[in-house]
N, C-alpha and C positions, 0 to 999 in steps of 0.2 A: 388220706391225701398224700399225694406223692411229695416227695424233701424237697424244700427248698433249694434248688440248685438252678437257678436263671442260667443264661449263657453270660459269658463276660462283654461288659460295654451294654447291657442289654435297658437301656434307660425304660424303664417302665413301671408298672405297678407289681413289683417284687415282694413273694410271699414272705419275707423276710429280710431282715438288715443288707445279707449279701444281692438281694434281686433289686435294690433302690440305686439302680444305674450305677454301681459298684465295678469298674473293671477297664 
Protein backbone atom coordinates (compact mmCIF):
# COMPACT_ATOMS: atom_id res chain seq x y z
CA UNK A 1 0.00 0.00 0.00
CA UNK A 2 1.29 3.34 -0.91
CA UNK A 3 2.42 5.80 2.57
CA UNK A 4 0.31 7.71 4.05
CA UNK A 5 0.71 11.12 2.67
CA UNK A 6 -3.05 12.73 2.04
CA UNK A 7 -2.94 16.28 0.45
CA UNK A 8 -2.94 19.13 3.13
CA UNK A 9 -6.51 20.47 4.25
CA UNK A 10 -7.69 17.14 2.82
CA UNK A 11 -10.69 16.35 5.30
CA UNK A 12 -11.57 12.88 4.61
CA UNK A 13 -10.97 9.21 5.45
CA UNK A 14 -7.10 9.54 6.01
CA UNK A 15 -4.90 6.35 5.93
CA UNK A 16 -3.41 7.56 8.88
CA UNK A 17 -3.24 10.34 11.79
CA UNK A 18 -1.88 12.91 9.24
CA UNK A 19 -4.95 12.16 6.33
CA UNK A 20 -7.81 13.00 9.27
CA UNK A 21 -8.23 16.56 7.78
CA UNK A 22 -4.92 17.53 9.25
CA UNK A 23 -3.66 20.62 7.30
Amino acid sequence: QAPAVPAPGNAGPGKSDKGKGKG
